[in-house]
C-alpha positions as CSV (number, residue, x, y, z in Angstrom):
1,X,15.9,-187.4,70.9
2,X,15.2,-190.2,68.7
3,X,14.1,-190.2,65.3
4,X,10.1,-190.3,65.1
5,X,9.7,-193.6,63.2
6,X,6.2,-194.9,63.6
7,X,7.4,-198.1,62.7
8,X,6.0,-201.9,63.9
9,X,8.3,-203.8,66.0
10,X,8.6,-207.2,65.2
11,X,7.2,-210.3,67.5
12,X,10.6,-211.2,68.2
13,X,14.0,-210.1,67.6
14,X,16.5,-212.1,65.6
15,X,20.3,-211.8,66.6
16,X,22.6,-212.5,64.0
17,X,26.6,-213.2,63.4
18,X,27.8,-212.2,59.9
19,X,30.7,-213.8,59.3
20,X,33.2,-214.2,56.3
21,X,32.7,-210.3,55.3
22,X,36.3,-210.4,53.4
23,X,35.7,-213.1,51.1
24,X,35.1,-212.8,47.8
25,X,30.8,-213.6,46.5
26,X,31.1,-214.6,42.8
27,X,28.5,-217.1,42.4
28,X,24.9,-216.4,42.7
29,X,24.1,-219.0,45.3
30,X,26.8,-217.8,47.9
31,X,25.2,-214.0,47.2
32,X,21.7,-215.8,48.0
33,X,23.1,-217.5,51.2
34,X,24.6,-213.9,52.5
35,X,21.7,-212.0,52.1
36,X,19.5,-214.6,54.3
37,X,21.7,-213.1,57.6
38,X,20.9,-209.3,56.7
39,X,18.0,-209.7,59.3
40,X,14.9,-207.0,59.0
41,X,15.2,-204.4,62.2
42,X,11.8,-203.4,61.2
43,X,8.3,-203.5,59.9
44,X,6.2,-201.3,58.4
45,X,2.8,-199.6,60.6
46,X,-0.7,-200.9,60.1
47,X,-1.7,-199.4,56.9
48,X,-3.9,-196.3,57.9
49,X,-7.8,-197.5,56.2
50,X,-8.8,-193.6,56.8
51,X,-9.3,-193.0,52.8
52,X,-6.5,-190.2,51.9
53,X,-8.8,-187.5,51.0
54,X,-10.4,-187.2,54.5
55,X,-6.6,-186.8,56.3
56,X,-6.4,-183.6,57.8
57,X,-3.3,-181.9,56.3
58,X,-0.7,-180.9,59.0
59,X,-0.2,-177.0,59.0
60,X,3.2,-177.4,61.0
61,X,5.2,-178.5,58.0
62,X,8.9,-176.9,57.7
63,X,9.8,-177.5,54.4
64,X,11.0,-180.3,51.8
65,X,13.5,-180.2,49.3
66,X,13.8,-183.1,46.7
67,X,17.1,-183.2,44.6
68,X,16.9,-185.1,41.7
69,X,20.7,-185.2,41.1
70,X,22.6,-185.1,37.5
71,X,24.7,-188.4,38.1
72,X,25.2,-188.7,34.0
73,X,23.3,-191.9,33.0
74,X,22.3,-193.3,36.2
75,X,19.6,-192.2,39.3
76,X,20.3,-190.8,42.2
77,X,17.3,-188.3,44.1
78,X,17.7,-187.0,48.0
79,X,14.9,-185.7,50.5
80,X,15.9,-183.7,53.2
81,X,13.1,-182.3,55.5
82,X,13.0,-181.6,59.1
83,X,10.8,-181.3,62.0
84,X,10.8,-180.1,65.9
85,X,14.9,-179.0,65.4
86,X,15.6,-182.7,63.8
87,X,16.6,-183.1,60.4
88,X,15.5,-186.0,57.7
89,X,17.6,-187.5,54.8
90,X,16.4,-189.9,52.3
91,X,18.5,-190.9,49.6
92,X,16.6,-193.2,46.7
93,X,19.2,-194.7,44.8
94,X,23.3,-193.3,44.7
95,X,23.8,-193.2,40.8
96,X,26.5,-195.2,38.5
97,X,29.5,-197.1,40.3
98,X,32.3,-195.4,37.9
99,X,32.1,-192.0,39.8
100,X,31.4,-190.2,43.1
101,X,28.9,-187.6,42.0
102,X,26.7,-188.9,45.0
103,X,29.3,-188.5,47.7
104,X,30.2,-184.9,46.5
105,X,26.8,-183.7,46.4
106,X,25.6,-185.2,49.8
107,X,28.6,-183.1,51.3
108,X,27.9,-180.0,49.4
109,X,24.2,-180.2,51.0
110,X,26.1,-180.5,54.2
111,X,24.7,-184.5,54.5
112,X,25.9,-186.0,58.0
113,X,23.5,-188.4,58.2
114,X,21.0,-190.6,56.1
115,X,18.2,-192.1,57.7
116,X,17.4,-194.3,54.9
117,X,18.9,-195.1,51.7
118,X,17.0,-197.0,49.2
119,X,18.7,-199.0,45.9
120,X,15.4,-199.3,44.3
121,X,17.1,-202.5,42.1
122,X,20.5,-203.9,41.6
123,X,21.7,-202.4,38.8
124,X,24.8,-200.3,39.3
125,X,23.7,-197.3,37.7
126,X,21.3,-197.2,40.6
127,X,23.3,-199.3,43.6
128,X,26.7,-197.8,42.0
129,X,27.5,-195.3,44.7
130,X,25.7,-197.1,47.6
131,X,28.6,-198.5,49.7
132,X,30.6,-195.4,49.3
133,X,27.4,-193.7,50.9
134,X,27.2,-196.3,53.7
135,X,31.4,-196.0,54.2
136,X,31.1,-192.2,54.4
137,X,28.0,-191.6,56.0
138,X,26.2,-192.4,59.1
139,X,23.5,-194.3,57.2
140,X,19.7,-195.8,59.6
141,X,18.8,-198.5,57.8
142,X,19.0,-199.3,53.7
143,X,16.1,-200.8,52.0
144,X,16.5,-203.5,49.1
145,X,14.2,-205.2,46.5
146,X,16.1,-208.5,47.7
147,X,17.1,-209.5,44.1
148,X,20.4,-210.1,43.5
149,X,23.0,-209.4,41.4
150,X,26.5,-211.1,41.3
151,X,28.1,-207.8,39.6
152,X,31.5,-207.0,42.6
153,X,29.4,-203.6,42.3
154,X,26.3,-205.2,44.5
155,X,29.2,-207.3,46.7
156,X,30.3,-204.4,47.9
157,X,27.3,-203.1,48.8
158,X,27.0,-206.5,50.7
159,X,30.0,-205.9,52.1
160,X,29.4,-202.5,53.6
161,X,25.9,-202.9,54.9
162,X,27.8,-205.9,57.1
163,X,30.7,-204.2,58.1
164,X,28.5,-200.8,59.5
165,X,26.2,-203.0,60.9
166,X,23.3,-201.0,58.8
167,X,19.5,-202.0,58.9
168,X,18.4,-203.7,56.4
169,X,14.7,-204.1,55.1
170,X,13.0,-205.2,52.1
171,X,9.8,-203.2,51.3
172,X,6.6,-204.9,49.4
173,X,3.7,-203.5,48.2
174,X,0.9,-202.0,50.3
175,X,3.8,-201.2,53.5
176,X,3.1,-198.0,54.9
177,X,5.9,-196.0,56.7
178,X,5.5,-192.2,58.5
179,X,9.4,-190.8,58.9
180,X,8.7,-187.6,60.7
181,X,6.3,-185.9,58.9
182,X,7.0,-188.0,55.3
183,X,4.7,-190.6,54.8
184,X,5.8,-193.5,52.1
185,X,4.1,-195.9,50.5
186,X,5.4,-198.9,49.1
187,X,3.8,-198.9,45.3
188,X,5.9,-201.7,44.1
189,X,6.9,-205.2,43.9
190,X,4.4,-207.4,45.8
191,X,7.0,-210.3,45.3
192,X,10.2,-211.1,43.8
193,X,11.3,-213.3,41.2
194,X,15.2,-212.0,40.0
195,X,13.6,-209.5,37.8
196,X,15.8,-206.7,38.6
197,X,14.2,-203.8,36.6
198,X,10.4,-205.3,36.6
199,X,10.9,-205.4,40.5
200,X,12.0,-202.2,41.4
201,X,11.0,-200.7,44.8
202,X,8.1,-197.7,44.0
203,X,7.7,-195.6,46.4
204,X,5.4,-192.7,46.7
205,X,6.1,-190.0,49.0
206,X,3.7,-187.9,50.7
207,X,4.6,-184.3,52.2
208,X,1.1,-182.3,53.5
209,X,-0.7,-182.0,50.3
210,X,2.3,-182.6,47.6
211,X,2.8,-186.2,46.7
212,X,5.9,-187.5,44.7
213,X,6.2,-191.1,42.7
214,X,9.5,-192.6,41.8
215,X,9.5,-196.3,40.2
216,X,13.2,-197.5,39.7
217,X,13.3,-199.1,36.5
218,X,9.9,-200.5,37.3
219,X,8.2,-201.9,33.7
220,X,4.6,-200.6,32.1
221,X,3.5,-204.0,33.5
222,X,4.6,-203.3,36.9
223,X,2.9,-199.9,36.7
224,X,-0.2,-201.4,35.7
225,X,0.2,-203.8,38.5
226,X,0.3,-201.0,40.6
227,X,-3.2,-199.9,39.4
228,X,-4.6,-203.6,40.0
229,X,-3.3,-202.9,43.6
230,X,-6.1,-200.4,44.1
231,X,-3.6,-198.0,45.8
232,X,-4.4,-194.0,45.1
233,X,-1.4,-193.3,42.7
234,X,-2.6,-189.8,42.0
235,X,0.9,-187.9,42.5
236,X,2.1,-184.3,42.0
237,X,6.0,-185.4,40.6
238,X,6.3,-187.5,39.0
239,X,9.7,-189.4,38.3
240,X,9.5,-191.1,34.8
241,X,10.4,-195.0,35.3
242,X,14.0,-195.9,33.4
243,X,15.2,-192.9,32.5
244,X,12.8,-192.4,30.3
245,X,12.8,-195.0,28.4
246,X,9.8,-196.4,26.3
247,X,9.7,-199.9,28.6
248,X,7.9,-197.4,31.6
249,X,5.4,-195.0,31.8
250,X,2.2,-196.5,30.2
251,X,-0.6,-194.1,29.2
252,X,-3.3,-195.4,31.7
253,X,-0.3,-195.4,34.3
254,X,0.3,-191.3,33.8
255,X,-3.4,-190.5,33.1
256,X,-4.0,-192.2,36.4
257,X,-0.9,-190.8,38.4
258,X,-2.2,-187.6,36.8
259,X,1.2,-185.5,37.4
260,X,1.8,-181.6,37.3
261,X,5.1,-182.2,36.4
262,X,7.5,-185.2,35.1
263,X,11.2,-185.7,35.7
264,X,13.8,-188.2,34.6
265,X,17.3,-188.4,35.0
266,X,19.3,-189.5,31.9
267,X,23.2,-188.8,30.6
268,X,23.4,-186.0,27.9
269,X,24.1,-187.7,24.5
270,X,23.3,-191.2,25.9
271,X,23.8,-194.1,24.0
272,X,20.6,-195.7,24.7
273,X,18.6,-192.8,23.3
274,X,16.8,-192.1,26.8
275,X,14.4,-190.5,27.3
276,X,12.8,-192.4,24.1
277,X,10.5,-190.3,21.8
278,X,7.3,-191.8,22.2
279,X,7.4,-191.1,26.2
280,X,8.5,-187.4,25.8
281,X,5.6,-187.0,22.9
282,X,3.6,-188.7,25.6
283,X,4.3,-186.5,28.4
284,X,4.2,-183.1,26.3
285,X,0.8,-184.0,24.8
286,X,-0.5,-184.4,28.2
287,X,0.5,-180.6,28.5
288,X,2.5,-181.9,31.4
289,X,5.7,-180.2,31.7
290,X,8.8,-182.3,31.7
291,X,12.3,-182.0,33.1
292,X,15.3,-183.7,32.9
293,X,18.7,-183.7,34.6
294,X,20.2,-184.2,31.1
295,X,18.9,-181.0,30.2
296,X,18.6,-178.6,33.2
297,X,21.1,-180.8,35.6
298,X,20.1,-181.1,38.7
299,X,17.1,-180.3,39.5
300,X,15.3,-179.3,42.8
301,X,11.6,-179.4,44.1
302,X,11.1,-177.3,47.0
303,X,7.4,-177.5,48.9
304,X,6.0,-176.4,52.1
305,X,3.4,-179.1,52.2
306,X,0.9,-176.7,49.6
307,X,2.6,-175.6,46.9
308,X,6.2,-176.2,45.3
309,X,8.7,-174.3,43.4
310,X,10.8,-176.0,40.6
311,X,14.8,-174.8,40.6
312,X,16.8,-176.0,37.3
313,X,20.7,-175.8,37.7
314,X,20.4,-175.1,34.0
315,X,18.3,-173.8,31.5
316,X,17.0,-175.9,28.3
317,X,14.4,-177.3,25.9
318,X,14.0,-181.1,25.8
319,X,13.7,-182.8,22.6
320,X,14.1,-186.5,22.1
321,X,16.9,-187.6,20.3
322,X,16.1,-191.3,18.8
323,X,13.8,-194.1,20.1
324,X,16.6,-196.0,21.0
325,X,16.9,-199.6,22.4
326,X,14.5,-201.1,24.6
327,X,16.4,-204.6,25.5
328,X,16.6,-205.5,28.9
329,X,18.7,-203.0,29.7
330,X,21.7,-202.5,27.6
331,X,24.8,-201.3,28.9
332,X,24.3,-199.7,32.6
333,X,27.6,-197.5,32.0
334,X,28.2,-194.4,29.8
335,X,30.7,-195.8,26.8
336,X,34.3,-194.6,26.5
337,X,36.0,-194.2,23.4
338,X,38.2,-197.1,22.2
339,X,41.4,-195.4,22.5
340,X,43.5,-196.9,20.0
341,X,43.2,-200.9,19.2
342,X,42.1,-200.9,23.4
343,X,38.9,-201.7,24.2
344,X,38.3,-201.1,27.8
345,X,36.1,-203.9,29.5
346,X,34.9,-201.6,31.9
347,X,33.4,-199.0,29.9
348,X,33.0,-199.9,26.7
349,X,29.5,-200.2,25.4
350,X,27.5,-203.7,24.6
351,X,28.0,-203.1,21.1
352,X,31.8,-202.5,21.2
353,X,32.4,-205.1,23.7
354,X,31.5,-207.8,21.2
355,X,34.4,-206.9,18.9
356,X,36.4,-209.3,21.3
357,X,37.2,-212.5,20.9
358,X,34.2,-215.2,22.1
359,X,32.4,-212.5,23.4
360,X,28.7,-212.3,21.4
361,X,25.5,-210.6,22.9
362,X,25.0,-212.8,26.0
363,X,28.3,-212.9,27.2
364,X,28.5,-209.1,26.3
365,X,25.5,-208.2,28.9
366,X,27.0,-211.3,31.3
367,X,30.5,-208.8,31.1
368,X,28.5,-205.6,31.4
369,X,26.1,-206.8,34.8
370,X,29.8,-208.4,36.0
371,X,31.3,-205.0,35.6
372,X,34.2,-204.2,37.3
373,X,36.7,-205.9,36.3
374,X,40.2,-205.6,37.8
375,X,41.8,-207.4,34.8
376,X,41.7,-209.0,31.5
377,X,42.2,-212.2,33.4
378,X,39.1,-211.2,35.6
379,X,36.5,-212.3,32.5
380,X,36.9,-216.0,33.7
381,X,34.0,-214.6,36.2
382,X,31.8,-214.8,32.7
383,X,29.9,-218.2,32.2
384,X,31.7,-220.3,29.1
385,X,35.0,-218.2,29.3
386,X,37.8,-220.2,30.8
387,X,42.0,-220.0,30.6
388,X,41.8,-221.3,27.1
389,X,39.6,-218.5,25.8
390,X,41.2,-215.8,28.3
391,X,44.4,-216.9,26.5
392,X,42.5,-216.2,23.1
393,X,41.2,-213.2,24.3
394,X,44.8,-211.8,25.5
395,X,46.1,-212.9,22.3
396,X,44.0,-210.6,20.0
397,X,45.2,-207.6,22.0
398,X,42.1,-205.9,21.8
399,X,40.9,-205.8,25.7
400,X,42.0,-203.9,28.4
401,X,41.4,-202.2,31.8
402,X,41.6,-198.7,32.1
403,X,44.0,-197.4,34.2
């Protein structure tokens, strides 16, 4: 039996030829190029005008479980749900390229199959896990912002979605989707403009009576966008936008999405001090109460449709632990230790990176969205560093690759 998408066909089909898959996509132009022969499989539905409050709420519903996994500092969240004996997977994001917490857990949950698997932007603490998911899992289709990134991280998820011959879409705002009994809307961006963390797909996610948001990395000016759009943002979860951090959630954008609860996911003792003070103060003076996977690990939202239940792998009291840095964003990877005069290129943080020679603050976030690196050598990839500053940069002793 097929799965019960309700999606539009398009006027025509395209047929396309990738070609090429095994070369190499350094530059930002030839990542551009590539992405034009990912062809859409599909379109959204109509948007239903019937105005939410008057829908009839199905009385059929099986039950929903939303993990909101603890991939460290990174994102990751899965829906699985079912309906008439066939199961449902959504995976939103597959958490930070330098492990596999994604892969374990979708086999742990017995994961065979994933109907759609979002990278809400391409950062790889979001995208980091992605093309392991697509090589190890029989994955429908994969939605993307369509920003790019020239990090190998985001090439290989090129890569991948080409060589399984995987779906591709890009969601905007106001698309409407029904996957069995889920219905999504598409929150955020209307358009895209290489603003990887302003332009992260939002989604909210609609199950009977419960209603979920979950914004990427979106901005406080992309929430309020989302107001402008005039789309009903009232939720019941919440999932704070960055990790917490003070560059989402503005106050009209949670006293409009008016939330029971509030999650975020965020690595214990993380460098950037997520989640920042002023949004926990935020959240806990709006007496709603707050999670995070820092804290309580993973955390689980089972519903029925009416109500939900919250399950915490672990116990704990969130308290924020500095404001922390709101640049645009700091280092997308937990920092090792320097171990000895080493400083390893592919996890050390912004700040530490900039202790080698001719790297200063741009080149340091250039070397941290470039991440990984399969050499000292590999840092030509960085604009302005050539042999003769590789050679400098070799000289001084002081970077490395871990092993």
């Amino acid at each position: 039996m097929q799965k019960r998408y309700l999606f539009a066909l398009y006027s025509f089909i395209l047929i396309f030829l990738i070609s090429g898959c095994g070369q190499e996509l350094h530059q930002s132009k030839d990542i551009a190029e590539r992405k034009e022969n990912i062809v859409e499989k599909s379109i959204p539905t109509q948007k239903d005008e019937t105005p939410e409050e008057d829908k009839a709420v199905r009385s059929d519903l099986t039950g929903l479980k939303a993990h909101f996994i603890d991939v460290g500092q990174g994102d990751a969240t899965l829906f699985q749900f079912s309906e008439g004996g066939e199961d449902f997977t959504i995976l939103i994001d597959a958490g930070n390229w330098t492990g596999d917490e994604v892969i374990q857990y979708l086999r742990s949950q017995k994961v065979s199959q994933i109907d759609i698997a979002v990278g809400t932007h391409p950062d790889a603490d979001h995208i980091g896990q992605l093309d392991q998911v697509i090589n190890n899992f029989n994955v429908g289709e994969v939605w993307l912002s369509g920003n790019t990134n020239p990090s190998q991280t985001f090439q290989n998820l090129l890569k991948a979605i080409d060589a399984k011959k995987v779906d591709y879409y890009e969601p905007r705002m106001g698309d409407q989707f029904e996957v069995g009994p889920l219905q999504i809307d598409v929150l955020y961006p209307k358009t895209i403009s290489e603003h990887d963390n302003e332009e992260s797909i939002s989604l909210k996610l609609t199950y009977g009576e419960i209603r979920f948001i979950l914004t990427g990395d979106a901005t406080t000016d992309a929430e309020l966008q989302m107001l402008q759009s005039g789309i009903n943002v009232k939720a019941d979860i919440l999932k704070l936008g960055h990790h917490g951090s003070s560059t989402s959630t503005h106050p009209t954008f949670l006293r409009e999405v008016q939330p029971a609860v509030a999650i975020y996911s965020a690595g214990l003792n993380n460098t950037y001090g997520h989640p920042h003070e002023e949004v926990v103060n935020l959240v806990q003076n709006s007496n709603i109460p707050l999670y995070g996977t820092d804290v309580h690990g993973t955390i689980i939202v089972e519903t029925e449709g009416k109500d939900y239940k919250i399950l915490t792998k672990k116990d704990g009291t969130i308290t924020p632990s500095s404001t922390g840095s709101t640049i645009k964003d700091e280092v997308k990877v937990e920092p090792a230790p320097i171990a000895g005069n080493c400083i390893d290129i592919n996890t050390a943080s912004f700040e530490q990176v900039q202790e080698i020679m001719h790297i200063g603050p741009a080149r340091a976030q250039d070397l941290i969205n470039l991440r990984p690196f399969s050499s000292v050598d590999d840092l030509g990839r960085i604009k302005g560093i050539g042999p003769a500053r590789i050679a400098d940069i070799k000289s001084q002793g002081l970077a490395c690759t871990g092993g």
